[in-house]
N, CA, C and O atoms as a Maestro MAE file, in Angstrom:
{
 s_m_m2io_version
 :::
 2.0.0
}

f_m_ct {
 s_m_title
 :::
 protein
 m_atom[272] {
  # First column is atom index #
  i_m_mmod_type
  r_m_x_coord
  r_m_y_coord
  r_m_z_coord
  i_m_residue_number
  s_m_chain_name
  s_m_pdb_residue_name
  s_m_pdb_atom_name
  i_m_atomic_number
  :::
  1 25 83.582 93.006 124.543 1 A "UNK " " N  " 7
  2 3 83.666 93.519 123.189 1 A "UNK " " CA " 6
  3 2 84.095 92.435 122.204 1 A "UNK " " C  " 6
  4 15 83.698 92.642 121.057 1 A "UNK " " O  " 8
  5 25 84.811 91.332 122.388 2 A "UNK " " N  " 7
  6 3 85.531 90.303 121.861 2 A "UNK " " CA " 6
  7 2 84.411 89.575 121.017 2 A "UNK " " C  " 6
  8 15 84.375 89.314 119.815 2 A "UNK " " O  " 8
  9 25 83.146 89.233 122.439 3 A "UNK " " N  " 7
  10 3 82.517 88.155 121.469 3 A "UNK " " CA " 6
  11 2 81.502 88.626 120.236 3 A "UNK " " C  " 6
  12 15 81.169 88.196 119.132 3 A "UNK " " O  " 8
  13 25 81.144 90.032 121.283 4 A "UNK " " N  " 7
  14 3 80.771 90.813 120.178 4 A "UNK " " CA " 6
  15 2 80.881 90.939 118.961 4 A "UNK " " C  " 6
  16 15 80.228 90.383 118.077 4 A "UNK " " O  " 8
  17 25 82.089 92.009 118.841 5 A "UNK " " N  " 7
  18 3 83.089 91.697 117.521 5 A "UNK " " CA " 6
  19 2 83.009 90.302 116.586 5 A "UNK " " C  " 6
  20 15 82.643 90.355 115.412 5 A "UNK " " O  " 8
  21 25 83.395 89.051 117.242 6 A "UNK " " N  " 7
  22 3 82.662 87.943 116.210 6 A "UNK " " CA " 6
  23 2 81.285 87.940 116.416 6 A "UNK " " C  " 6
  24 15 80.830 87.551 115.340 6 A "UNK " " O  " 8
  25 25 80.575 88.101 117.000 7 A "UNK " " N  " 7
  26 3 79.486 87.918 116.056 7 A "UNK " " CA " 6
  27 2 78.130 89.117 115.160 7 A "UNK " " C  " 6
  28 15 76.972 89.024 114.754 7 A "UNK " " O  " 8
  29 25 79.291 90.226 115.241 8 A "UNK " " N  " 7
  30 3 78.961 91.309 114.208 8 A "UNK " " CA " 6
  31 2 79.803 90.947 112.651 8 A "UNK " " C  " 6
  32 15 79.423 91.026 111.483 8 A "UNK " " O  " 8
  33 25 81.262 90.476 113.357 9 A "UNK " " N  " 7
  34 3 81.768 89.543 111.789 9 A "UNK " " CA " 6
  35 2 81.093 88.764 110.937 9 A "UNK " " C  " 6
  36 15 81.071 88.768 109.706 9 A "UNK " " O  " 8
  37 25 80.308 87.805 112.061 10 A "UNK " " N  " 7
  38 3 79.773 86.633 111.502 10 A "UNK " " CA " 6
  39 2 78.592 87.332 110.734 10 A "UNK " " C  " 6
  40 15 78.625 87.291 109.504 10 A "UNK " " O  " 8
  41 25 77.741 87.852 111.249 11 A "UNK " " N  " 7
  42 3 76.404 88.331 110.934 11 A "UNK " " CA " 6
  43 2 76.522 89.476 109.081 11 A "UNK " " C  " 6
  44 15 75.772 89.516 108.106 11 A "UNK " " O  " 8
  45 25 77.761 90.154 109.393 12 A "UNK " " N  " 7
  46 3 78.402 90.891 108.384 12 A "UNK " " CA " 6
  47 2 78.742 90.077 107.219 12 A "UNK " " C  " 6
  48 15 78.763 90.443 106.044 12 A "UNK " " O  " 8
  49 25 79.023 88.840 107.735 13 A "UNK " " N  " 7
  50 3 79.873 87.919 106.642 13 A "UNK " " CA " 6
  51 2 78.448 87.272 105.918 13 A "UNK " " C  " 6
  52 15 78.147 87.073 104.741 13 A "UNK " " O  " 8
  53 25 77.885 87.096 106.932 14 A "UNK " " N  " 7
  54 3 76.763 86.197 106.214 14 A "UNK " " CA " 6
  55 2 75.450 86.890 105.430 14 A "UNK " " C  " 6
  56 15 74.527 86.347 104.823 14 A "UNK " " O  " 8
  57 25 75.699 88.119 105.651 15 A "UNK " " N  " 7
  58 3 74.414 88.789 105.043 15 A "UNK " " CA " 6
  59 2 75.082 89.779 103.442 15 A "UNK " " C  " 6
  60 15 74.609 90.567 102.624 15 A "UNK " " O  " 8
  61 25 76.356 89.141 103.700 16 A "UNK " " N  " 7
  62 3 76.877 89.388 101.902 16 A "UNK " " CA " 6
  63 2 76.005 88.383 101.195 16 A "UNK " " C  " 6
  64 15 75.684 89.012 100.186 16 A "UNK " " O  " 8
  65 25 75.602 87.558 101.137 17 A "UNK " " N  " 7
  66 3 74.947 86.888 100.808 17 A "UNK " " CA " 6
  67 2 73.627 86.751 100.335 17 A "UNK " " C  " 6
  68 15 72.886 86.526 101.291 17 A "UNK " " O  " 8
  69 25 72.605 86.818 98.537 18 A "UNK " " N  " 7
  70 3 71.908 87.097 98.555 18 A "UNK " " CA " 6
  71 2 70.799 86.431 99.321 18 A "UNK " " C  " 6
  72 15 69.962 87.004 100.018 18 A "UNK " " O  " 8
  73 25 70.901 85.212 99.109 19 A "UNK " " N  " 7
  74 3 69.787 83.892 99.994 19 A "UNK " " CA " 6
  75 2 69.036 84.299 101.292 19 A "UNK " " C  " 6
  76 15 67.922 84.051 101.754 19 A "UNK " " O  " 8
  77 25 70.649 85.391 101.884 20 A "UNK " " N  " 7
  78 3 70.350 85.339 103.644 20 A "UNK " " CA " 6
  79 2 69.821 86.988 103.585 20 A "UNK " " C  " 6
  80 15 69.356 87.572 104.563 20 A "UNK " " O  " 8
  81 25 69.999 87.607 102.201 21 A "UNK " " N  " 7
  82 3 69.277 88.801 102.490 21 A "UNK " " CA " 6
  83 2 67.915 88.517 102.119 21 A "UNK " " C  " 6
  84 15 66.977 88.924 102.805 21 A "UNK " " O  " 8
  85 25 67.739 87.771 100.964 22 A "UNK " " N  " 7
  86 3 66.044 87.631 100.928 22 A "UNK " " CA " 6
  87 2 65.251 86.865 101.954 22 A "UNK " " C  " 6
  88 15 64.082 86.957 102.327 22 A "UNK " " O  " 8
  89 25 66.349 86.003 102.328 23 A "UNK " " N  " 7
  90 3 65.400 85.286 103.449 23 A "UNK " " CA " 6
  91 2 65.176 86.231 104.855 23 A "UNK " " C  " 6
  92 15 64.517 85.949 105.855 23 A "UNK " " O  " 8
  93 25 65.946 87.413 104.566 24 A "UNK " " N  " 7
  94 3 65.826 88.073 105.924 24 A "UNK " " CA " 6
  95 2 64.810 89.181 105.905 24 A "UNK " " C  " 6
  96 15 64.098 89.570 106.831 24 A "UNK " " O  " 8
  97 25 64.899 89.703 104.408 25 A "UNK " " N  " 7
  98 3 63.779 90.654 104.518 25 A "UNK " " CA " 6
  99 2 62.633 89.749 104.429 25 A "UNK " " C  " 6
  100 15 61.853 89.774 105.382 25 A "UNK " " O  " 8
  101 25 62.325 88.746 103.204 26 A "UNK " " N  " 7
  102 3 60.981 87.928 103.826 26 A "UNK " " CA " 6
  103 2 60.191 87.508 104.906 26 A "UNK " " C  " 6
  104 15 58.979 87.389 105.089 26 A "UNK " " O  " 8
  105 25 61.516 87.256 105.780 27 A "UNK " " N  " 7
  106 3 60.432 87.408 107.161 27 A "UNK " " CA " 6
  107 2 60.440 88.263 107.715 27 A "UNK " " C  " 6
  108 15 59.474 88.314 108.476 27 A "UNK " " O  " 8
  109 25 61.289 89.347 107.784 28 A "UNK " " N  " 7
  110 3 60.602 90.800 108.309 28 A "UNK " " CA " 6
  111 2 59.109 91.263 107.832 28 A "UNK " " C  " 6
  112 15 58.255 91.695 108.606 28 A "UNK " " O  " 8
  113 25 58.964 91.117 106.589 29 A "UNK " " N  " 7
  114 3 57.932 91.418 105.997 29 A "UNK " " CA " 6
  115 2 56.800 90.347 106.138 29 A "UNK " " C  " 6
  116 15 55.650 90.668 105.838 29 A "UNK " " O  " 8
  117 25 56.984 89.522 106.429 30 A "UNK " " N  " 7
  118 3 55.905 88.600 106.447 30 A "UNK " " CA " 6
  119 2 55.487 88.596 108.050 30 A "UNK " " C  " 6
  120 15 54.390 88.181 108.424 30 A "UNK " " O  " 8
  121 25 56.475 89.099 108.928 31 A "UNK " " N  " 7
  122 3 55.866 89.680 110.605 31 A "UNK " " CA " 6
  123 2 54.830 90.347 110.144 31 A "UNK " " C  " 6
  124 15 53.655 90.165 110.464 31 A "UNK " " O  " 8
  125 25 55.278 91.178 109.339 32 A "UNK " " N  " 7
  126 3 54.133 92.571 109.168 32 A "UNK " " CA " 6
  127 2 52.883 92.628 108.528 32 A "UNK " " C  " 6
  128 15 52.098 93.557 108.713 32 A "UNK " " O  " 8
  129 25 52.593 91.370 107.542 33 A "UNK " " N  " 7
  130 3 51.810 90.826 106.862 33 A "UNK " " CA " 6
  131 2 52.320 91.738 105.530 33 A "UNK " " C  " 6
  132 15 51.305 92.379 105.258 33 A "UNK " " O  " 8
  133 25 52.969 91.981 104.926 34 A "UNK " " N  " 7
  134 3 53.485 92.717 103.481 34 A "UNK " " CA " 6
  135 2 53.955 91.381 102.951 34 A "UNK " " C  " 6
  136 15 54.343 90.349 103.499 34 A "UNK " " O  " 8
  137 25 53.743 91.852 101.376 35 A "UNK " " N  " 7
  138 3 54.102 90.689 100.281 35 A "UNK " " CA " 6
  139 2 55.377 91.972 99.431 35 A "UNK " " C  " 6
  140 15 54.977 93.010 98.905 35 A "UNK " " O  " 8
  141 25 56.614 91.635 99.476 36 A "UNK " " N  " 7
  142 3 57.131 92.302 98.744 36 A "UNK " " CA " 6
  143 2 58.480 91.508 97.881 36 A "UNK " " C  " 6
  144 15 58.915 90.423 98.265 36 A "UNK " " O  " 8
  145 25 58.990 92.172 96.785 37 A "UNK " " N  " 7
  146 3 60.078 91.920 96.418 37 A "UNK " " CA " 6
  147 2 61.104 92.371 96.923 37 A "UNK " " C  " 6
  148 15 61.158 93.418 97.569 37 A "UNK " " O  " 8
  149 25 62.177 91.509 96.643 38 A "UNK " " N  " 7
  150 3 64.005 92.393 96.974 38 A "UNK " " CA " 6
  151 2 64.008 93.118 95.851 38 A "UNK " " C  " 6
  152 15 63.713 92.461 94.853 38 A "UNK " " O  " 8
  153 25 64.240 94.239 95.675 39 A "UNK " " N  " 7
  154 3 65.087 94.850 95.077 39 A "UNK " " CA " 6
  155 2 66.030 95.009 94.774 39 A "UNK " " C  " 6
  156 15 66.750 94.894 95.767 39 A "UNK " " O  " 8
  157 25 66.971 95.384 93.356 40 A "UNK " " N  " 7
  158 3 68.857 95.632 93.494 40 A "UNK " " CA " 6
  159 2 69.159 96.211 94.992 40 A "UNK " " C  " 6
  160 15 69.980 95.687 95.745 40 A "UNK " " O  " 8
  161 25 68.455 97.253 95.289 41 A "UNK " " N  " 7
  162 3 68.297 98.552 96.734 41 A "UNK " " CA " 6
  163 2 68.203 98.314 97.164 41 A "UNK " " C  " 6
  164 15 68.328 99.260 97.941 41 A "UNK " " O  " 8
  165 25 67.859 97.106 98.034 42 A "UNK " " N  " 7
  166 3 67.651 96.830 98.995 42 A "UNK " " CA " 6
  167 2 69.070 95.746 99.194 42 A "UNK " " C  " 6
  168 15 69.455 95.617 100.356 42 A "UNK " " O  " 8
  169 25 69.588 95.228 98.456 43 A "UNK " " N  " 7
  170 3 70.656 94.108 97.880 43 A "UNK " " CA " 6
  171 2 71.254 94.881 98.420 43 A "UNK " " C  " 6
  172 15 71.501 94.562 99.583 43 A "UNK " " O  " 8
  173 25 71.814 96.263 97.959 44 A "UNK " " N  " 7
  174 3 73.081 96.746 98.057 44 A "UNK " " CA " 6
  175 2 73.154 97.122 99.824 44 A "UNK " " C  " 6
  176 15 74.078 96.813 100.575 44 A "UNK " " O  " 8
  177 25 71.941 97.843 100.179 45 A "UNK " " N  " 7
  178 3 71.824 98.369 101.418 45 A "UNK " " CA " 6
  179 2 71.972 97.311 102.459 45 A "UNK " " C  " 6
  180 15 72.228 97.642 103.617 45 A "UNK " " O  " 8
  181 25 71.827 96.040 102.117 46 A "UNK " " N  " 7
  182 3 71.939 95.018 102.879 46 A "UNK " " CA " 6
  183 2 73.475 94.877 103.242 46 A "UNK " " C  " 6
  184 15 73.882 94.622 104.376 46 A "UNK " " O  " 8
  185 25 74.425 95.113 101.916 47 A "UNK " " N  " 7
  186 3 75.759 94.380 101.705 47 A "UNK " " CA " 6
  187 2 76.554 95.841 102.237 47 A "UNK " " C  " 6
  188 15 77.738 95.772 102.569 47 A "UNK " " O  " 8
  189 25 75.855 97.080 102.286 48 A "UNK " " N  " 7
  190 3 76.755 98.111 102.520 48 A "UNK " " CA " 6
  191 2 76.528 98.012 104.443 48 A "UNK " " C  " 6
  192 15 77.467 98.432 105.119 48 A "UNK " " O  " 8
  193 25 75.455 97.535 105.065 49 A "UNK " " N  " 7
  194 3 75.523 97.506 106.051 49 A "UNK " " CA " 6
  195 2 76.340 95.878 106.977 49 A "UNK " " C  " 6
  196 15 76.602 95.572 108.140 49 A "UNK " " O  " 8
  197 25 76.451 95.338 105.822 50 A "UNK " " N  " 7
  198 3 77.523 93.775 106.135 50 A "UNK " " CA " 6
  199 2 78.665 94.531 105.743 50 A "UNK " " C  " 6
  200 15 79.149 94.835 106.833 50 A "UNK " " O  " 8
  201 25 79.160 94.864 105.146 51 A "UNK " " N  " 7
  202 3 80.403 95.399 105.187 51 A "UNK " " CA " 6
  203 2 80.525 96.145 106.681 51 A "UNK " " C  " 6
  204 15 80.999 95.685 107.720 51 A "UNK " " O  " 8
  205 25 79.993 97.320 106.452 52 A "UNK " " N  " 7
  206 3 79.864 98.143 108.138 52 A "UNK " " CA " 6
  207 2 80.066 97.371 109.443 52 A "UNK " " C  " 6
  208 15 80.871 97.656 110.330 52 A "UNK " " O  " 8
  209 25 79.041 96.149 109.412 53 A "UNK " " N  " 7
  210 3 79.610 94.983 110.305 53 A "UNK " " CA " 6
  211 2 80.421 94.548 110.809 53 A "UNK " " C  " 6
  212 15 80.660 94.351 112.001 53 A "UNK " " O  " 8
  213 25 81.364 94.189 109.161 54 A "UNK " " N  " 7
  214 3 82.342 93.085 109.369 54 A "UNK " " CA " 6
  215 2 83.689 94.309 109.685 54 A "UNK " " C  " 6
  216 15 84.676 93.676 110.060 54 A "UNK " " O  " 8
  217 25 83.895 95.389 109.649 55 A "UNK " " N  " 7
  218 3 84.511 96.312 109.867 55 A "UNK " " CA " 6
  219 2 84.471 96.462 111.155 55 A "UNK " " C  " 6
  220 15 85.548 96.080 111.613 55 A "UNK " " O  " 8
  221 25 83.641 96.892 112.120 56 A "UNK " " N  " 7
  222 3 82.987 97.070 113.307 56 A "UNK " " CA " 6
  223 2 83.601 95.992 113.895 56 A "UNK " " C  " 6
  224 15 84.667 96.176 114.484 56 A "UNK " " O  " 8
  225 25 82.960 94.567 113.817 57 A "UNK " " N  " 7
  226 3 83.046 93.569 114.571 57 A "UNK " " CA " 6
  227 2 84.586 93.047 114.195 57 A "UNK " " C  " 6
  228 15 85.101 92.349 115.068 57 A "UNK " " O  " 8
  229 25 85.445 93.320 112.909 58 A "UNK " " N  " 7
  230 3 87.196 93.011 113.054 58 A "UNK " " CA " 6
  231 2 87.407 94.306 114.184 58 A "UNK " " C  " 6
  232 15 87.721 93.920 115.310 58 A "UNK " " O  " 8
  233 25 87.280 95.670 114.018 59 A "UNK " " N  " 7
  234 3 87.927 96.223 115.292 59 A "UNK " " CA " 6
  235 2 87.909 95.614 116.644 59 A "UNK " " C  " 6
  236 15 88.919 95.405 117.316 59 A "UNK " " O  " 8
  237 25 86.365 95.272 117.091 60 A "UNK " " N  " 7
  238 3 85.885 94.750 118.036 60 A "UNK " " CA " 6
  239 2 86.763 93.838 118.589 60 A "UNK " " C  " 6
  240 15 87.170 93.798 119.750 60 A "UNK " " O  " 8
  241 25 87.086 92.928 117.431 61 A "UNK " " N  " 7
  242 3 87.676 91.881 117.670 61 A "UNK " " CA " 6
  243 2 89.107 92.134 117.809 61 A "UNK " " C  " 6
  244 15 89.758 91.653 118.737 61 A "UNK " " O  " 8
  245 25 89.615 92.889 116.892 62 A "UNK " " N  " 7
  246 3 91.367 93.033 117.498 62 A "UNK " " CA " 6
  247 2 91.437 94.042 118.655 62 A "UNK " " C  " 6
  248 15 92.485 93.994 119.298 62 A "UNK " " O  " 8
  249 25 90.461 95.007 119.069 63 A "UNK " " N  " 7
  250 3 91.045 95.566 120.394 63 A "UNK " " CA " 6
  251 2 90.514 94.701 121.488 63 A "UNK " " C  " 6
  252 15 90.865 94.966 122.638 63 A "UNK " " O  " 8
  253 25 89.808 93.821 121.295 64 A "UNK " " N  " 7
  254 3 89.937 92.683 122.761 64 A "UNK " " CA " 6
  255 2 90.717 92.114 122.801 64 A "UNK " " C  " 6
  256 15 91.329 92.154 123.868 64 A "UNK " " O  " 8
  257 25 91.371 90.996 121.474 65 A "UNK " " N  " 7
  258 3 91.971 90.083 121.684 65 A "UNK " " CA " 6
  259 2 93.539 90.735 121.879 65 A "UNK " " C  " 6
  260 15 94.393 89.950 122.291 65 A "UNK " " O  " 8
  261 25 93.957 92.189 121.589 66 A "UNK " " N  " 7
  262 3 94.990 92.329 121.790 66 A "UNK " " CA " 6
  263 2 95.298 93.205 123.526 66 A "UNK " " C  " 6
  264 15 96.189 93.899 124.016 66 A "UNK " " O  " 8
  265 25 93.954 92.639 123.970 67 A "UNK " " N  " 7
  266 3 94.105 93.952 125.071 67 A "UNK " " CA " 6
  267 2 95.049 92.375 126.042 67 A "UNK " " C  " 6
  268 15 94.764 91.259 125.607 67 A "UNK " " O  " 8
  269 25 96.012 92.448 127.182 68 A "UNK " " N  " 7
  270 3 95.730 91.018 127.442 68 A "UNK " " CA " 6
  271 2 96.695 91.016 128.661 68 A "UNK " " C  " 6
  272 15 96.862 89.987 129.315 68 A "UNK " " O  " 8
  :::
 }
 m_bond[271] {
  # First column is bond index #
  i_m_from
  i_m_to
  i_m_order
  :::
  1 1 2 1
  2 2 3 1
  3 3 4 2
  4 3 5 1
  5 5 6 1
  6 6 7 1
  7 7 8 2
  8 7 9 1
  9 9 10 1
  10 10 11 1
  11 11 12 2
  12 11 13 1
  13 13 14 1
  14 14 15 1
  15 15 16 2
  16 15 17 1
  17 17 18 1
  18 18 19 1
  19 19 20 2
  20 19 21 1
  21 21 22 1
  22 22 23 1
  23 23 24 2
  24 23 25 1
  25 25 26 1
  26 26 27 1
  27 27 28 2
  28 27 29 1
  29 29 30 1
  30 30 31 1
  31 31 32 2
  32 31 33 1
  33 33 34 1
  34 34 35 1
  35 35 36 2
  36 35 37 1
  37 37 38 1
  38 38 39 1
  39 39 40 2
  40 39 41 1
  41 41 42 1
  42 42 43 1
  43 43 44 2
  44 43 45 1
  45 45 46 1
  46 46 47 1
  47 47 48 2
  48 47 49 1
  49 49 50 1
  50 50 51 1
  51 51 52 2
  52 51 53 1
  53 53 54 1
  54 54 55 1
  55 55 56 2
  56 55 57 1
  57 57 58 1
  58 58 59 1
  59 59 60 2
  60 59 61 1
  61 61 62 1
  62 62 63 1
  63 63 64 2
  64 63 65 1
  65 65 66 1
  66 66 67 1
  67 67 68 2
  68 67 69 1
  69 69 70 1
  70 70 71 1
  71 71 72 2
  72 71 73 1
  73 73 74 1
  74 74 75 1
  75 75 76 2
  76 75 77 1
  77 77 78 1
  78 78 79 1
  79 79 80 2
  80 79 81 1
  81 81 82 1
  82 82 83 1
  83 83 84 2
  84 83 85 1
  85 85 86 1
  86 86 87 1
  87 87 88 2
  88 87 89 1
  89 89 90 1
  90 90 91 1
  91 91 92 2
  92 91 93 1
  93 93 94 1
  94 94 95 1
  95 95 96 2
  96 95 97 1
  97 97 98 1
  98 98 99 1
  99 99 100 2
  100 99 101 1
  101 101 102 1
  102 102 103 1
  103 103 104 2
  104 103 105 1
  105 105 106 1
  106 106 107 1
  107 107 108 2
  108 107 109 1
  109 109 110 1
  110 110 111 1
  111 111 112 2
  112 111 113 1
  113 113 114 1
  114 114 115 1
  115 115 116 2
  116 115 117 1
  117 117 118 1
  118 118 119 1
  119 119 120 2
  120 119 121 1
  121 121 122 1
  122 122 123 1
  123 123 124 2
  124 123 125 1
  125 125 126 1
  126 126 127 1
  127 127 128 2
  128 127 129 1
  129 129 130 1
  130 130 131 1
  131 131 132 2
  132 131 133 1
  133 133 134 1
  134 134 135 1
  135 135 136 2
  136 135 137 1
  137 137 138 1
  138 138 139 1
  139 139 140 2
  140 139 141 1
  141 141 142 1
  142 142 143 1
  143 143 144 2
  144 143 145 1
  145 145 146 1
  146 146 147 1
  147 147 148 2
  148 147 149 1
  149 149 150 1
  150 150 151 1
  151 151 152 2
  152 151 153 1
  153 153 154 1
  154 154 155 1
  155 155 156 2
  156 155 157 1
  157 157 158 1
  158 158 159 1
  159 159 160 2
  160 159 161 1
  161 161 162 1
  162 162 163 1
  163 163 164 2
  164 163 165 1
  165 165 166 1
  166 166 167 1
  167 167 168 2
  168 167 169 1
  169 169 170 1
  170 170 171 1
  171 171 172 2
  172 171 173 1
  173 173 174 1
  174 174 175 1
  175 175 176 2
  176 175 177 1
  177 177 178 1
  178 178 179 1
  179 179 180 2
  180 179 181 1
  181 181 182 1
  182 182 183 1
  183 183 184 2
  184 183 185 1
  185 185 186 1
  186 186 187 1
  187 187 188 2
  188 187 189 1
  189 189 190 1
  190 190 191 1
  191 191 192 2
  192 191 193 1
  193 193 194 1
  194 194 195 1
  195 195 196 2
  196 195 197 1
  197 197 198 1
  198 198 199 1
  199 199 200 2
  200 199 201 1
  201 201 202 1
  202 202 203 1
  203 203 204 2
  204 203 205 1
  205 205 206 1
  206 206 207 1
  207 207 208 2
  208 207 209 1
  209 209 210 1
  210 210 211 1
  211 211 212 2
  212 211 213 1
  213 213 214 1
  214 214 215 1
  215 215 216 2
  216 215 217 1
  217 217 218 1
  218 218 219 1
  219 219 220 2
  220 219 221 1
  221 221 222 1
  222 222 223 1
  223 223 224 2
  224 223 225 1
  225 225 226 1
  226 226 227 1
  227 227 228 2
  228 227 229 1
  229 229 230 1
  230 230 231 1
  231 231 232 2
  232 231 233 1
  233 233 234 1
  234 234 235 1
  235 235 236 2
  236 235 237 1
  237 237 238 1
  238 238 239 1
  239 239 240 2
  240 239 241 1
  241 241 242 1
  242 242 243 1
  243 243 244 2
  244 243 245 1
  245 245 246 1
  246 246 247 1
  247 247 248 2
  248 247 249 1
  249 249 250 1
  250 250 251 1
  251 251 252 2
  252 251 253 1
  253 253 254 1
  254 254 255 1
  255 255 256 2
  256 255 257 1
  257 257 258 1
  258 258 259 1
  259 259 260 2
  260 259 261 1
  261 261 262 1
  262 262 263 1
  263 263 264 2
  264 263 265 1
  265 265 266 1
  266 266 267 1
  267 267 268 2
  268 267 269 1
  269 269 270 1
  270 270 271 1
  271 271 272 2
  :::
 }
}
């Protein structure tokens, strides 16, 4: 669960970020052959599920590292 936890942090931390959300839906969408824009909506849904993350992956992370 430990390493987990970091790297649901990490992934959480880094997709606050607009760069790493457009660059992430761009290539989702470009698997699929779609040409699309980011949206604000899609911005937020990105950052409400990095939050969720980084929440997730700190529990993760303090009930391993304190199990001991």
């Amino acid at each position: 669960m430990g390493i987990l936890g970091v790297v649901l942090f990490i992934v959480g931390f880094l997709l606050l970020f607009r760069p790493v959300i457009e660059w992430s839906v761009r290539f989702k969408n470009s698997t699929q052959g779609i040409q699309t824009k980011v949206s604000p909506a899609t911005i937020w849904t990105y950052r409400i599920i990095a939050i969720i993350f980084i929440l997730i992956g700190f529990f993760f992370s303090l009930t391993f590292f304190s199990i001991k």
